[in-house]
C-alpha positions as CSV (number, residue, x, y, z in Angstrom):
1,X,9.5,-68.5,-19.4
2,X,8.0,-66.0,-21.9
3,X,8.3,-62.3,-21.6
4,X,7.0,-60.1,-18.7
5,X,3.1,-58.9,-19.3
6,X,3.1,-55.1,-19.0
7,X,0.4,-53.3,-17.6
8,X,-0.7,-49.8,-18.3
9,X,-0.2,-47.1,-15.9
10,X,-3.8,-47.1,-15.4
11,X,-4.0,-50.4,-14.7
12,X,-5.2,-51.9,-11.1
13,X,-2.1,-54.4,-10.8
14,X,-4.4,-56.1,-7.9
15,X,-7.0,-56.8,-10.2
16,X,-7.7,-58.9,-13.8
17,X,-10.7,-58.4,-16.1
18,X,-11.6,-61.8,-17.8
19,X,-13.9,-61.7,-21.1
20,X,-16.0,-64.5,-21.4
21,X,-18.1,-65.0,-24.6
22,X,-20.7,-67.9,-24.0
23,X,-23.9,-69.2,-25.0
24,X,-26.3,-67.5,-22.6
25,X,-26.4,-64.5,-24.0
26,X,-26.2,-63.5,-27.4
27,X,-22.9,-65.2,-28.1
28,X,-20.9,-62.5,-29.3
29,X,-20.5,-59.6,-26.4
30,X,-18.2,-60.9,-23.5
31,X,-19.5,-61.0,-20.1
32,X,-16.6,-58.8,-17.9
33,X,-15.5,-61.1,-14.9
34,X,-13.4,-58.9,-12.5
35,X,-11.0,-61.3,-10.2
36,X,-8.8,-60.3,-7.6
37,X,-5.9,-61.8,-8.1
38,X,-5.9,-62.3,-4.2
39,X,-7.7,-65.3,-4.7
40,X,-5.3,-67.5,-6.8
41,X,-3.0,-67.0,-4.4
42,X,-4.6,-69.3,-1.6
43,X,-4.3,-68.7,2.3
44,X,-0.5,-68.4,2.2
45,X,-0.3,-71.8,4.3
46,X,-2.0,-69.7,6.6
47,X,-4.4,-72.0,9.1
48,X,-7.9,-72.5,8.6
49,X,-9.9,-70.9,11.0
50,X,-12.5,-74.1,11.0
51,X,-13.1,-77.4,11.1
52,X,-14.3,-78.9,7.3
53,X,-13.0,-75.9,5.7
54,X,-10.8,-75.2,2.6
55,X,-9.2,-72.9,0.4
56,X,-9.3,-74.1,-2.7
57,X,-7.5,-73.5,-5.6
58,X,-8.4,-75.7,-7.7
59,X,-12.1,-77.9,-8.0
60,X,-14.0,-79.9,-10.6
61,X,-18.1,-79.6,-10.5
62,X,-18.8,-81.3,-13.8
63,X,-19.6,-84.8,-13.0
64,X,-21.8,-86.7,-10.9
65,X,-21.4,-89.2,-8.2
66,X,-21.5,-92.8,-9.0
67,X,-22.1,-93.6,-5.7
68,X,-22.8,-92.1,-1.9
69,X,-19.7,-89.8,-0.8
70,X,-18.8,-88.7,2.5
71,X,-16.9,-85.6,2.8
72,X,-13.1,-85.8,2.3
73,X,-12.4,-88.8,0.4
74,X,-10.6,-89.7,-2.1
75,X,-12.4,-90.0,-5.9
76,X,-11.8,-91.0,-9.6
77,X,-13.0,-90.9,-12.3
78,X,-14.8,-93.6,-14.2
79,X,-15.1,-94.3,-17.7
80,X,-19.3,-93.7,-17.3
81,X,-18.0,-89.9,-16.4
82,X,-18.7,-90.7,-12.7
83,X,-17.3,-90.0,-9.5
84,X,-16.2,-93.2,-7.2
85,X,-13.8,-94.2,-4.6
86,X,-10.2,-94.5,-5.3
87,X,-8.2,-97.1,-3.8
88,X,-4.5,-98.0,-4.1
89,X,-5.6,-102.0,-4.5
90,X,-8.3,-101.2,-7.2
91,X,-7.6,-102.2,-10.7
92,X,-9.0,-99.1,-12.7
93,X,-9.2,-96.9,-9.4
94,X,-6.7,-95.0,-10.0
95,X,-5.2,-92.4,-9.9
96,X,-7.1,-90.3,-7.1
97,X,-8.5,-87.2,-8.8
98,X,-9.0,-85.3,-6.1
99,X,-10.9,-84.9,-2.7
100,X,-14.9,-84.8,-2.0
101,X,-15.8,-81.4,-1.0
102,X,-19.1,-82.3,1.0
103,X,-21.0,-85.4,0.9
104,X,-22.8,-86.1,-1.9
105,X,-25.8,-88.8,-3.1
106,X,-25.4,-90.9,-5.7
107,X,-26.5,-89.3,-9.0
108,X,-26.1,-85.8,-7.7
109,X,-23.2,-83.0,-8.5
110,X,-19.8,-83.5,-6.8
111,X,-17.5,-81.0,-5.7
112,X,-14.1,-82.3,-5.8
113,X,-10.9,-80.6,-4.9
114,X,-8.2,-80.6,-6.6
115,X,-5.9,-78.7,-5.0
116,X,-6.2,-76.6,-2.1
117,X,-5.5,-76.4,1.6
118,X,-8.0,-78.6,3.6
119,X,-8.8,-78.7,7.4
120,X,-10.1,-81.7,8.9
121,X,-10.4,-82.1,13.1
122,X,-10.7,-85.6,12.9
123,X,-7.1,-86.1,11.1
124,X,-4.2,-86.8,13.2
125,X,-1.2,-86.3,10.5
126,X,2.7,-86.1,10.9
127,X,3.5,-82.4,10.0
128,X,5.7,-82.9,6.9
129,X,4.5,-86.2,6.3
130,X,3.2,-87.1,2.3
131,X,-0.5,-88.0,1.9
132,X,-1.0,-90.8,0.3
133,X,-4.1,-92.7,-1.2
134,X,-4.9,-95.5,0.9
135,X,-5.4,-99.3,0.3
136,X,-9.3,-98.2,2.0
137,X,-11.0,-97.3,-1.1
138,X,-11.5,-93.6,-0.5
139,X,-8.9,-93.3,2.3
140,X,-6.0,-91.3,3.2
141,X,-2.8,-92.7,4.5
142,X,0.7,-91.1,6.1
143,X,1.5,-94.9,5.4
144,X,2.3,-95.5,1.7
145,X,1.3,-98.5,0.3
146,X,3.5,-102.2,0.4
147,X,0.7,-104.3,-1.0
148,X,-1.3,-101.7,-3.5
149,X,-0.5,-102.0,-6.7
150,X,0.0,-98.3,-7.1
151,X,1.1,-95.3,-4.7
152,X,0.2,-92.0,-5.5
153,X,1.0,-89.4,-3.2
154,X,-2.0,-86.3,-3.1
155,X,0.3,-84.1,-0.9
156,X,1.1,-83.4,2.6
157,X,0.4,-82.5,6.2
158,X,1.1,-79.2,8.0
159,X,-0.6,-79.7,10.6
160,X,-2.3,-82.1,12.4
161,X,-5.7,-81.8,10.9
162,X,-4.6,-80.3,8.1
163,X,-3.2,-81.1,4.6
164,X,-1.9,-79.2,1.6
165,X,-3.6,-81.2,-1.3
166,X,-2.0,-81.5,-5.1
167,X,-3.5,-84.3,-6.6
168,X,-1.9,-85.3,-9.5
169,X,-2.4,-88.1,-11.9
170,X,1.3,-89.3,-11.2
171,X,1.3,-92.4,-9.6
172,X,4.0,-95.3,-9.3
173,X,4.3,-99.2,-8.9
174,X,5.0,-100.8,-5.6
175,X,8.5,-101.8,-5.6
């Protein structure tokens, strides 16, 4: 762990200013982002007030779909730089980058979530129960995989229709 970053007295310790030199502008003054720090701190575990919500604390926008996405599942990413369904039986499906944030066509933006808290009515988890990707390409499971060839756990429940996602390329054989 490195050394403690002081502040000075005048400081807002509740608040960061991020300086962020792009090509929009002229390149060499930094746009000033001010950022709560409130908001990498997540919801606390605290429920979601609705159903299809999240906070997220982590998401990639960059890439495309390579196919039609529902809402909620499961995604990788190919070696064309698209989005697809990931699934535990798949040779070159994994690991499971994340979670679709919204459905999506083929060819447009994806949201995915990386990490975050996400509520979903439909679900019907074990609290405490692990999340893992399914043999269903673009499922979830409470189940891990016997005949996959991989299990990768994305997180857990803690609640019923909720789970507390961490996807992670860390995946291991079926033994």
């Amino acid at each position: 762990m490195g050394a403690p970053i002081l502040l000075p007295a005048t400081a807002d310790p509740n608040k960061v200013t991020i300086n962020v030199h792009d090509n929009t502008a002229d390149g060499v003054t930094p746009d000033n982002h001010v950022i709560t720090l409130a908001s990498f701190r997540g919801d606390g575990g605290a429920p979601l007030a609705a159903n299809n919500t999240a906070s997220v604390q982590e998401v990639l926008t960059q890439w495309n779909a390579g196919a039609n996405l529902t809402q909620w599942q499961a995604v990788y990413l190919s070696a064309a730089g698209t989005w697809l369904l990931a699934d535990a039986n798949g040779s070159g499906t994994v690991p499971a980058r994340g979670l679709v944030n919204a459905a999506v066509s083929n060819g447009a933006k994806a949201t995915v979530i990386v990490k975050g808290h996400i509520r979903n009515d439909s679900w019907n988890w074990t609290v405490g129960g692990n999340i893992y990707l399914s043999e269903t390409a673009g499922g979830l499971t409470q189940a891990a995989p016997t005949t996959a060839s991989n299990v990768q756990a994305l997180g857990w429940a803690d609640s019923a229709d909720s789970i507390i996602l961490n996807a992670t390329a860390t995946f291991r054989p079926v033994t």
